[in-house]
N, CA, C and O atoms as CSV, one atom per row, in Angstrom:
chain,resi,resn,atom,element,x,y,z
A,1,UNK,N,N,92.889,32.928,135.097
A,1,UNK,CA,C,92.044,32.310,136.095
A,1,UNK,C,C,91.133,31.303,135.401
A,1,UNK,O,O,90.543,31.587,134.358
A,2,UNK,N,N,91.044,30.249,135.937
A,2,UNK,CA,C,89.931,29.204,135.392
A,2,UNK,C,C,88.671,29.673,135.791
A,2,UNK,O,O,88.349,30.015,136.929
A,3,UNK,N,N,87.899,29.666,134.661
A,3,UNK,CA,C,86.903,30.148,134.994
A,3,UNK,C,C,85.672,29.034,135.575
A,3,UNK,O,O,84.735,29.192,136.357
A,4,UNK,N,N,86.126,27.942,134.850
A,4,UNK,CA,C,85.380,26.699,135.473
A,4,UNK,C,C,84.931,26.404,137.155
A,4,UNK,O,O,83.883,26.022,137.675
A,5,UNK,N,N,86.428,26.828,137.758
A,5,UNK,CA,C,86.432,26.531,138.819
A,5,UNK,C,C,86.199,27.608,139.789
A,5,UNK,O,O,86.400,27.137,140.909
A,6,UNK,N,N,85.874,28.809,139.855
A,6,UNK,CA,C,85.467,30.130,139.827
A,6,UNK,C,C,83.795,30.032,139.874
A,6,UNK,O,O,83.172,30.534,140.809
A,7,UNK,N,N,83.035,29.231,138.608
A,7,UNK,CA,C,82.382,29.268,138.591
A,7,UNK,C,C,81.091,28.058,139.243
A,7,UNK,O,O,79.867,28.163,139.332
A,8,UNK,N,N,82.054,26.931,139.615
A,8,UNK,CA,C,82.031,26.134,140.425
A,8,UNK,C,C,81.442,25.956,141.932
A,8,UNK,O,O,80.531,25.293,142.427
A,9,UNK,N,N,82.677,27.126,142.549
A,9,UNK,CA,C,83.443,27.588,143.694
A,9,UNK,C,C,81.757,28.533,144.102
A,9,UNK,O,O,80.981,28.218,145.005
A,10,UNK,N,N,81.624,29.458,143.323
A,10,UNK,CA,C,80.529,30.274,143.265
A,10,UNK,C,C,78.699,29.694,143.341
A,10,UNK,O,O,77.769,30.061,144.060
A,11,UNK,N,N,78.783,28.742,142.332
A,11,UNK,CA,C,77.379,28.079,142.528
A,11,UNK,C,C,77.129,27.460,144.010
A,11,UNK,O,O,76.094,27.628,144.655
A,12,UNK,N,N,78.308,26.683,144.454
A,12,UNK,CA,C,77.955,25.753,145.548
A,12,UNK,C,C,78.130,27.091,146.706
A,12,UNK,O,O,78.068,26.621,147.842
A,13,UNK,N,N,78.271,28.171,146.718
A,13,UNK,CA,C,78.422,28.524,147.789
A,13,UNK,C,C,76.994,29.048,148.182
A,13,UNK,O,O,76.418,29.007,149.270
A,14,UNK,N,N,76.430,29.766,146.460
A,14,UNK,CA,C,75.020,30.039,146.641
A,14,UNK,C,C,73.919,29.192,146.543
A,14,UNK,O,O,72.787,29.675,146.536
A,15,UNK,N,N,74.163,27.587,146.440
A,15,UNK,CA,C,73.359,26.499,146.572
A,15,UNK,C,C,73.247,26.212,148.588
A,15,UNK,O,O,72.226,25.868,149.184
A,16,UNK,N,N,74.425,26.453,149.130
A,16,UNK,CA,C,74.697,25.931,150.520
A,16,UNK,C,C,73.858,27.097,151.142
A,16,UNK,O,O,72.883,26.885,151.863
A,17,UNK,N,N,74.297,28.304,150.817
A,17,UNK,CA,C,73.396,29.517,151.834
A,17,UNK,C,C,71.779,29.539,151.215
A,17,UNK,O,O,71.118,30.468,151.680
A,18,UNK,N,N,71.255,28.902,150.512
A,18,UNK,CA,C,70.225,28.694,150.147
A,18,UNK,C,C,69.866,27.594,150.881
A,18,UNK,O,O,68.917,27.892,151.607
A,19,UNK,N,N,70.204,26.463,151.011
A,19,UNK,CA,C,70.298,25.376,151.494
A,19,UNK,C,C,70.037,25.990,153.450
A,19,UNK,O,O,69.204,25.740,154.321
A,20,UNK,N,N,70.944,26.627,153.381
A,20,UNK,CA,C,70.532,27.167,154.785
A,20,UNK,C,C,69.394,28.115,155.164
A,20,UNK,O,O,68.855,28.152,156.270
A,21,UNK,N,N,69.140,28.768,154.258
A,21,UNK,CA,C,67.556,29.868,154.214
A,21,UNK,C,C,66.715,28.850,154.555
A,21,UNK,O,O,66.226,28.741,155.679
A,22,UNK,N,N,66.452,27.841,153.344
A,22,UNK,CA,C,65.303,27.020,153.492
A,22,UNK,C,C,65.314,26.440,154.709
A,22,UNK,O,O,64.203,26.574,155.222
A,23,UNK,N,N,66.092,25.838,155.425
A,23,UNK,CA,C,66.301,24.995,156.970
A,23,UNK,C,C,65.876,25.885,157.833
A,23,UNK,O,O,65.197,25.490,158.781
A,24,UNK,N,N,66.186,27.281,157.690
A,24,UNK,CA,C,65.684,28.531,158.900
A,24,UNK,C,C,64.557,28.848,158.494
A,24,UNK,O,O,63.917,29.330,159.428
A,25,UNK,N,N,63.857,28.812,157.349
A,25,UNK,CA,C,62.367,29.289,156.659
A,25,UNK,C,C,61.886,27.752,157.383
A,25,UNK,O,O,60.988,27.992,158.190
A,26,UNK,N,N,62.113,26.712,157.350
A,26,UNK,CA,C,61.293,25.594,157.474
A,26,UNK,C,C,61.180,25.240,159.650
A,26,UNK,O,O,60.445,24.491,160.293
A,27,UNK,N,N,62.231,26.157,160.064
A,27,UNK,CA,C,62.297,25.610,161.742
A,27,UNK,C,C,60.867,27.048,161.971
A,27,UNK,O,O,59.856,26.793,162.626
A,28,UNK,N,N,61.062,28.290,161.383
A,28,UNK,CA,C,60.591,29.495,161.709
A,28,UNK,C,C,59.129,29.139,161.412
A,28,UNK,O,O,58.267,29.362,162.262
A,29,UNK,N,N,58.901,28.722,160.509
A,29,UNK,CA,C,57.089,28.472,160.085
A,29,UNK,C,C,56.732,27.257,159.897
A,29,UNK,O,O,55.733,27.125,159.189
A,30,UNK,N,N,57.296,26.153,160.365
A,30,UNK,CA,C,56.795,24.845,160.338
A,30,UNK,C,C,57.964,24.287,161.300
A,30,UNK,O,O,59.138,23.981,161.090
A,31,UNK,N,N,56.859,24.285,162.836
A,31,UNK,CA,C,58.700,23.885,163.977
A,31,UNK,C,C,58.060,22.493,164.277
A,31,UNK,O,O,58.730,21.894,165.118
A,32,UNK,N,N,56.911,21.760,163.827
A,32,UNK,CA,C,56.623,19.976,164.070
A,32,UNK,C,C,57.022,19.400,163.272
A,32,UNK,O,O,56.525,18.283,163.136
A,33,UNK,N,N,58.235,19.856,162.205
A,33,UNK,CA,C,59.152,19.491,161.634
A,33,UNK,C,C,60.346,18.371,161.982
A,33,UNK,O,O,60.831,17.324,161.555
A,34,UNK,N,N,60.502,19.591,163.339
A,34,UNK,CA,C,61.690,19.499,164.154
A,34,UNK,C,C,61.590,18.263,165.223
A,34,UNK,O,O,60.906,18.450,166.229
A,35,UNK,N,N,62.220,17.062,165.046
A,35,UNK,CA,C,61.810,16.321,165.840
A,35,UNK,C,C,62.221,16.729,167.607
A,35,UNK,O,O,61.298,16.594,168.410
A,36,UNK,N,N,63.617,17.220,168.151
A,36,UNK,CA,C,63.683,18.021,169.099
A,36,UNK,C,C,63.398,19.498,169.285
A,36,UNK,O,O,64.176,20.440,169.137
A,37,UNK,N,N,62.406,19.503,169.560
A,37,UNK,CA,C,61.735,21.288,169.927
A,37,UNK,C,C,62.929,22.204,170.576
A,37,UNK,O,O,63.350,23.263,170.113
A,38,UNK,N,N,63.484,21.363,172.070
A,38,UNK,CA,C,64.437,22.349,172.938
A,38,UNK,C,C,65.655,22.953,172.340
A,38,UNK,O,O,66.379,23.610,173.089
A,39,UNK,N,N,66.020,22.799,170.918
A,39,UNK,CA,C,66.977,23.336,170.271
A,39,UNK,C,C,66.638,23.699,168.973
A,39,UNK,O,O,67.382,23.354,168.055
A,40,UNK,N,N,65.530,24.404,168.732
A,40,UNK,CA,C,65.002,24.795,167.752
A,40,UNK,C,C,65.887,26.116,167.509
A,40,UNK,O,O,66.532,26.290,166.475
A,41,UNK,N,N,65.839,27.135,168.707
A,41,UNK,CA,C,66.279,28.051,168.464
A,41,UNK,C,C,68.016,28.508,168.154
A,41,UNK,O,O,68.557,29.518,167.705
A,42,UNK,N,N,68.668,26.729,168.829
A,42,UNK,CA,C,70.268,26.652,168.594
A,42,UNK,C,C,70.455,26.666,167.164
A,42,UNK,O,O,71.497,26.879,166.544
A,43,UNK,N,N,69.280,26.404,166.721
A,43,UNK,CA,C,69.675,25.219,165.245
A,43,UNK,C,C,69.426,26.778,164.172
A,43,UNK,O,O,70.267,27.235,163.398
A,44,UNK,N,N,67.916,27.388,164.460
A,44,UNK,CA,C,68.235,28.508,163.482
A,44,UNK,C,C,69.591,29.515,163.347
A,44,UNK,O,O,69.981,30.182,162.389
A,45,UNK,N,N,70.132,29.348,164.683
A,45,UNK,CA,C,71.219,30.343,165.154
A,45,UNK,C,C,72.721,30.025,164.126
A,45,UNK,O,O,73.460,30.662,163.374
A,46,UNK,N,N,72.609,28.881,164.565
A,46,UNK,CA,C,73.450,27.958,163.883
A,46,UNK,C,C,73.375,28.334,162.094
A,46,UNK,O,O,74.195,28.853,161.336
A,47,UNK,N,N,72.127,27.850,161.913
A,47,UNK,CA,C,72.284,28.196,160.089
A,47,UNK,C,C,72.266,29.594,160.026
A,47,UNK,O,O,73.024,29.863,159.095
A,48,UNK,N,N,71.911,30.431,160.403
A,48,UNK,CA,C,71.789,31.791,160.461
A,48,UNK,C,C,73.552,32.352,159.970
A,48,UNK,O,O,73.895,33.360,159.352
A,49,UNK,N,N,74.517,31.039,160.642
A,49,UNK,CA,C,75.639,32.019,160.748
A,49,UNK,C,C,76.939,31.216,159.815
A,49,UNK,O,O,78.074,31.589,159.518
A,50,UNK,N,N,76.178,29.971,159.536
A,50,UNK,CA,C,76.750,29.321,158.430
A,50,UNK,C,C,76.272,30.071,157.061
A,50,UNK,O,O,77.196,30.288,156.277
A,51,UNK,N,N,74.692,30.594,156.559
A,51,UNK,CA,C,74.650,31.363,155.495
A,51,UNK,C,C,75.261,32.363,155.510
A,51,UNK,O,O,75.391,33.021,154.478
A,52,UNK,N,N,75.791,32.739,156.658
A,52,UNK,CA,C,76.366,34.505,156.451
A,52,UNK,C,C,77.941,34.028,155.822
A,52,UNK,O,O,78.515,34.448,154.817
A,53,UNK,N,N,78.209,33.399,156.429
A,53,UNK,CA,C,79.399,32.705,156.202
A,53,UNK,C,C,79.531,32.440,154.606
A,53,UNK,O,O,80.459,32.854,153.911
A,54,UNK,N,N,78.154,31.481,154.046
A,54,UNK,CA,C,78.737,31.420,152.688
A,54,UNK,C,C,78.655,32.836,151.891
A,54,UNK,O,O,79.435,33.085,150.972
A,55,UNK,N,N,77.647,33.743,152.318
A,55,UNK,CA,C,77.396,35.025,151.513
A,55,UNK,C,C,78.729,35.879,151.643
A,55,UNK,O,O,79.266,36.355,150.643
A,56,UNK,N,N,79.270,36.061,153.004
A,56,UNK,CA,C,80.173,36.594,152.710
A,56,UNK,C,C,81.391,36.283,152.049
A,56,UNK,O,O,82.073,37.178,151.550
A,57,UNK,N,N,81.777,34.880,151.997
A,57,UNK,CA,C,82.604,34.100,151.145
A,57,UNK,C,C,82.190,34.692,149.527
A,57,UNK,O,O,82.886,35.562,149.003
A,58,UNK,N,N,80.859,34.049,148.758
A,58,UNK,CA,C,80.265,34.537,147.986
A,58,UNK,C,C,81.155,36.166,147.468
A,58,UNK,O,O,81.913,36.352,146.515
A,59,UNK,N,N,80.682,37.115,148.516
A,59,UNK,CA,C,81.217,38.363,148.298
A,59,UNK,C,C,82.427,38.804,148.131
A,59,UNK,O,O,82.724,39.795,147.465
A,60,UNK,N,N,83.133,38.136,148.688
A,60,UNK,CA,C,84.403,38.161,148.771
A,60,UNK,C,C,85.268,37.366,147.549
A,60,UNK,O,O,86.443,37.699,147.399
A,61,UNK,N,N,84.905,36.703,146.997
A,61,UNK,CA,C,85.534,36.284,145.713
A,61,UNK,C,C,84.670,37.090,144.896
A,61,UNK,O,O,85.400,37.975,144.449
A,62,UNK,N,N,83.747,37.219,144.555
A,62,UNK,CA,C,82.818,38.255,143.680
A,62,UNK,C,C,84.162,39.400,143.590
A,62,UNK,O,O,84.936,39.549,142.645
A,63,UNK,N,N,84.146,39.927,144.539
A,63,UNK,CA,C,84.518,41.202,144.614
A,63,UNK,C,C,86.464,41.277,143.978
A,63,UNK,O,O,87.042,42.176,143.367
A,64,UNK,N,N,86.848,40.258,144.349
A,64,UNK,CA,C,88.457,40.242,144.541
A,64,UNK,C,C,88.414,39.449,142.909
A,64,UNK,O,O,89.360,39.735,142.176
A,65,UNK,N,N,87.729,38.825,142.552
A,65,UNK,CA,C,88.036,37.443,141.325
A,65,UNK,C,C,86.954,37.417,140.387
A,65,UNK,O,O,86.874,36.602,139.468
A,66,UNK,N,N,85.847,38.622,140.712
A,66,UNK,CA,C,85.048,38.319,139.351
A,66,UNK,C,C,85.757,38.910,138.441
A,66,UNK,O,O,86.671,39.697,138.684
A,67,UNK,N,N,85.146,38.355,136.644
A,67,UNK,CA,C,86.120,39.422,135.618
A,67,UNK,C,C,85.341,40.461,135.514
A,67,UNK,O,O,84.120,40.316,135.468
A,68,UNK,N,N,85.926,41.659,135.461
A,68,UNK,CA,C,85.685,42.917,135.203
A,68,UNK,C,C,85.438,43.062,133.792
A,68,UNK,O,O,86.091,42.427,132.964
A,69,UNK,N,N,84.380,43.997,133.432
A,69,UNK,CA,C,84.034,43.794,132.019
A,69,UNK,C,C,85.067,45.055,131.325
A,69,UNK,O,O,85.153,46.097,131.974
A,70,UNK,N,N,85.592,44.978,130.431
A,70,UNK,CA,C,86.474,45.614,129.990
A,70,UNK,C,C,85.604,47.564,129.615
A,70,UNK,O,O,84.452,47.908,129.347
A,71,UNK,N,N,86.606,48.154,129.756
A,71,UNK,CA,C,85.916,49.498,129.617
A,71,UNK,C,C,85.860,49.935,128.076
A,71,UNK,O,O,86.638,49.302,127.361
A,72,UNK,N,N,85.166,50.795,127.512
A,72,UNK,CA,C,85.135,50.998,126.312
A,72,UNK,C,C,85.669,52.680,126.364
A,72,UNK,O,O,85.285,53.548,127.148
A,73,UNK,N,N,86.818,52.817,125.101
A,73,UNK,CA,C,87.644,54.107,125.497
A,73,UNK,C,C,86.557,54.675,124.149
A,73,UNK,O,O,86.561,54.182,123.020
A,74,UNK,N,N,85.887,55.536,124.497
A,74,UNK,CA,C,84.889,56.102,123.263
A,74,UNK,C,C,85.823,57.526,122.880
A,74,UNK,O,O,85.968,58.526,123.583
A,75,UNK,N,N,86.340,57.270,121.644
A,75,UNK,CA,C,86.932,58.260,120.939
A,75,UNK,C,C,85.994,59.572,120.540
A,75,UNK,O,O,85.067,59.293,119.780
A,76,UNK,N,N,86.075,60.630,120.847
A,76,UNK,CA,C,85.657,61.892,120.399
A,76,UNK,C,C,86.281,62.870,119.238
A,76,UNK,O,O,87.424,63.080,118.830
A,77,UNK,N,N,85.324,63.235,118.991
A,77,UNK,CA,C,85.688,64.048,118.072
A,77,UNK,C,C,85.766,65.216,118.488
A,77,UNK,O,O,84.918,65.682,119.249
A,78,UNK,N,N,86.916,65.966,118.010
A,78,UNK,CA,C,86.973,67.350,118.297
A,78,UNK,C,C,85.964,68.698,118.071
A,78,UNK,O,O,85.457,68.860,116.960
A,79,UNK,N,N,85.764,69.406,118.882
A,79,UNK,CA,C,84.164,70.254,118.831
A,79,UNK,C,C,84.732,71.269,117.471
A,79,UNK,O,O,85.862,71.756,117.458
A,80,UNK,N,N,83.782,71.453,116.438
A,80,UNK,CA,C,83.920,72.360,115.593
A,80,UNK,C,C,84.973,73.744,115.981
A,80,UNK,O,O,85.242,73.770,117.182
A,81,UNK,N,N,85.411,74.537,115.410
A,81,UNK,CA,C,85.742,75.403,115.858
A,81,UNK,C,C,84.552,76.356,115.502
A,81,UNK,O,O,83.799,76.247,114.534
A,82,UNK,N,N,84.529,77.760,116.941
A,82,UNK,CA,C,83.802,78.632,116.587
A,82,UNK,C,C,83.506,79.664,114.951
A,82,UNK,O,O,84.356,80.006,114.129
A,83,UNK,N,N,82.365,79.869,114.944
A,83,UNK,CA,C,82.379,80.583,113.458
A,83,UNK,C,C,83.127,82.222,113.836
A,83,UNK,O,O,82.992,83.028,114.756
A,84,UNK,N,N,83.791,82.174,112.822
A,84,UNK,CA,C,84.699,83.698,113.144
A,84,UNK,C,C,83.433,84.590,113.313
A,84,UNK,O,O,82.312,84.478,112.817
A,85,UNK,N,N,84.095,85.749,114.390
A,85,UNK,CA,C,83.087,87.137,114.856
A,85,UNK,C,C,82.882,88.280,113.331
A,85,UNK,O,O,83.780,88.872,112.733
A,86,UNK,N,N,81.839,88.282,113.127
A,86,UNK,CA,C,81.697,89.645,112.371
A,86,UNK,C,C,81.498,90.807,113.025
A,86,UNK,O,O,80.548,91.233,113.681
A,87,UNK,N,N,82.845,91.372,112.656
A,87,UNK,CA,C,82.814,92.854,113.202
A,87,UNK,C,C,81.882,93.747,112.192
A,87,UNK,O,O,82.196,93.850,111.006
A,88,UNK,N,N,80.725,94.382,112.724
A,88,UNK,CA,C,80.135,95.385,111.939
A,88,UNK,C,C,80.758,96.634,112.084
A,88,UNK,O,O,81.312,97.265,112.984
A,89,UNK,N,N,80.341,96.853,110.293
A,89,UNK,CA,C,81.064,98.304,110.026
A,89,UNK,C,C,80.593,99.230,110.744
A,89,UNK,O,O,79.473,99.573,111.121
A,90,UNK,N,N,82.197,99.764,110.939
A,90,UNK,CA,C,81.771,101.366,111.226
A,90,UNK,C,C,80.485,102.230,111.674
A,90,UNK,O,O,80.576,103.121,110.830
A,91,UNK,N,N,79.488,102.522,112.344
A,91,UNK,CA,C,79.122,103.202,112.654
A,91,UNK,C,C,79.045,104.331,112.283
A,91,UNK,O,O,80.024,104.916,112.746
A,92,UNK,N,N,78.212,105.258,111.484
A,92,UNK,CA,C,78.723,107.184,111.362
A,92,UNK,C,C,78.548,107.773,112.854
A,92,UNK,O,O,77.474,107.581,113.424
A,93,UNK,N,N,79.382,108.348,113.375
A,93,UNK,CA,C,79.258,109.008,114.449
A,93,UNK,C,C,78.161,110.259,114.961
A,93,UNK,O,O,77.986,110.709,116.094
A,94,UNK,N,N,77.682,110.525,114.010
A,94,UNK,CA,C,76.500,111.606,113.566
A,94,UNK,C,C,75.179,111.186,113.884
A,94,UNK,O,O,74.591,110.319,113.237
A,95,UNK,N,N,74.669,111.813,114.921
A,95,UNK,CA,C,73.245,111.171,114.623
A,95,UNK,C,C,72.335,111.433,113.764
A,95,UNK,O,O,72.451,112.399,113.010
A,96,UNK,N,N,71.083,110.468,113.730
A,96,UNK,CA,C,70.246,110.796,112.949
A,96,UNK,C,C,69.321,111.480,113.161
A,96,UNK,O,O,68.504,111.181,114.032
A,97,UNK,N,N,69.193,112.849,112.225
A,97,UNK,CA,C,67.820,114.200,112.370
A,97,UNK,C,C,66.820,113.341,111.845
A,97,UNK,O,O,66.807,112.246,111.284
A,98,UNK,N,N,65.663,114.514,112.345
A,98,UNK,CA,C,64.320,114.590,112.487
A,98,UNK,C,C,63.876,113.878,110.790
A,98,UNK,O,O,63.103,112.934,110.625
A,99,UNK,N,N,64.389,114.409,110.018
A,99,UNK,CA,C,63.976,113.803,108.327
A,99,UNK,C,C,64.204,113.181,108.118
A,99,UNK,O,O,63.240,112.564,107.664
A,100,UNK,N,N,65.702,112.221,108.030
A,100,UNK,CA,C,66.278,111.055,108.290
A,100,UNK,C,C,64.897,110.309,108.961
A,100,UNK,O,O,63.869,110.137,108.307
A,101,UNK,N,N,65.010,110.029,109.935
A,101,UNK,CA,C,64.037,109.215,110.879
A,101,UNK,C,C,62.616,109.180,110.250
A,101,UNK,O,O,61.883,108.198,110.368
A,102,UNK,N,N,62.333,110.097,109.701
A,102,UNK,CA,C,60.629,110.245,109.138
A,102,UNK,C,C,60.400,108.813,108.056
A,102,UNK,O,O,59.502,108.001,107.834
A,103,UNK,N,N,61.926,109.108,107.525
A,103,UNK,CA,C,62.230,108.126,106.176
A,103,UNK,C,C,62.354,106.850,106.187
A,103,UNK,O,O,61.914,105.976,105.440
A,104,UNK,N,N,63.349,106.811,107.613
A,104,UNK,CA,C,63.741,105.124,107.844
A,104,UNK,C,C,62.776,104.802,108.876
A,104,UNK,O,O,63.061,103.635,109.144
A,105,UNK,N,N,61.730,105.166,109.672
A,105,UNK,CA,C,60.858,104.298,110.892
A,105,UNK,C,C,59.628,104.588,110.339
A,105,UNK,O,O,59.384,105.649,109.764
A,106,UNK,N,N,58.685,103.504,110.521
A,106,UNK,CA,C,57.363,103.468,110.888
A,106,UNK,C,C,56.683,103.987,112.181
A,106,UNK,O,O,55.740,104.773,112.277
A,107,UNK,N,N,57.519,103.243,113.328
A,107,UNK,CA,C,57.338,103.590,114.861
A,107,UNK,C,C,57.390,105.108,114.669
A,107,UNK,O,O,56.321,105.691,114.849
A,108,UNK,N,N,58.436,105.832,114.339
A,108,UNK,CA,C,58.430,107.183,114.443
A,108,UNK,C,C,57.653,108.199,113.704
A,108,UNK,O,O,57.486,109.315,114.195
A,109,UNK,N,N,57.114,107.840,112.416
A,109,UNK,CA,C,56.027,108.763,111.872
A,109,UNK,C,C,54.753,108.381,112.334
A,109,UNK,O,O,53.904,109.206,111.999
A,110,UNK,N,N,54.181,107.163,113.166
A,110,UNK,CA,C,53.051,107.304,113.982
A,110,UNK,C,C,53.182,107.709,115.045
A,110,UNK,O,O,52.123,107.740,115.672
A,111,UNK,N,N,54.190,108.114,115.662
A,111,UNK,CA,C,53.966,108.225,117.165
A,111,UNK,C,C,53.262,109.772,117.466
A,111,UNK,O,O,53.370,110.657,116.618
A,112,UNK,N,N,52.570,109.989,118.691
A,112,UNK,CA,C,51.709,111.251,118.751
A,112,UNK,C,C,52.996,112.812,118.376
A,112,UNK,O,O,52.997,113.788,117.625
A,113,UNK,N,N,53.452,112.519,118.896
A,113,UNK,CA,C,54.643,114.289,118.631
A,113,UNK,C,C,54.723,114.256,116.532
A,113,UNK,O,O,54.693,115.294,115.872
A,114,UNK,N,N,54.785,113.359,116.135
A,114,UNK,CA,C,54.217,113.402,114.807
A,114,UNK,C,C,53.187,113.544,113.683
A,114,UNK,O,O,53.299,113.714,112.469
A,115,UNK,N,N,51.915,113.388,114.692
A,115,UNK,CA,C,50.868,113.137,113.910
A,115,UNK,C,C,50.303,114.741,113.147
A,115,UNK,O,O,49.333,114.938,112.415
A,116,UNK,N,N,51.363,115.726,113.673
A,116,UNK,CA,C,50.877,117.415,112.862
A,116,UNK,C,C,51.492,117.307,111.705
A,116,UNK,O,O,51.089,117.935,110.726
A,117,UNK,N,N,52.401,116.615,111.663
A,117,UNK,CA,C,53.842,116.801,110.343
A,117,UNK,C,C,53.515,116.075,109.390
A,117,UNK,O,O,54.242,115.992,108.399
């Protein structure tokens, strides 16, 4: 696609519907402009539907003929693998007595059912 003419095609369409704003901004707030008054309101009607005209033109090549900006394929990296599970040893199946416990806890030689021993 030429882009020249694309880009051409595009300016004058948004120079003309501009061109038409200002003519409907200038009948709407300054109408002793207008040398015939009795068609003031034909005339905004009128540009009203020639700018729609170029905007939607405007849109319509925008949409069908602008260039699309190319996508960027962002390569990833593969997620670590998990760290292997440590199985803890064994367990003794036996619980632990009253002397045992005196030896290995703090919590348990202060607690009140202890404080005679």
């Amino acid at each position: 696609m030429n882009m020249k003419i694309y880009n051409a095609v595009m300016t004058q369409l948004k120079g003309k519907s501009l061109e038409h704003l200002a003519n409907i901004d200038l009948y709407l707030n300054d109408p002793t402009m207008v040398p015939d008054h009795s068609t003031i309101v034909q005339e905004v009607i009128k540009n009203a539907k020639e700018m729609g005209d170029c905007e939607n033109a405007f849109r319509c090549l925008q949409q069908h003929f602008a260039p699309q900006p190319k996508k960027k394929v962002q390569q990833f990296e593969p997620p670590a693998p998990p760290p292997p599970i440590e199985v803890p040893p064994e367990v003794n199946s036996e619980p632990i007595r009253e002397p045992e416990l005196l030896k290995r806890s703090p919590s348990f030689r202060k607690s009140p059912a202890n404080k005679d021993k």
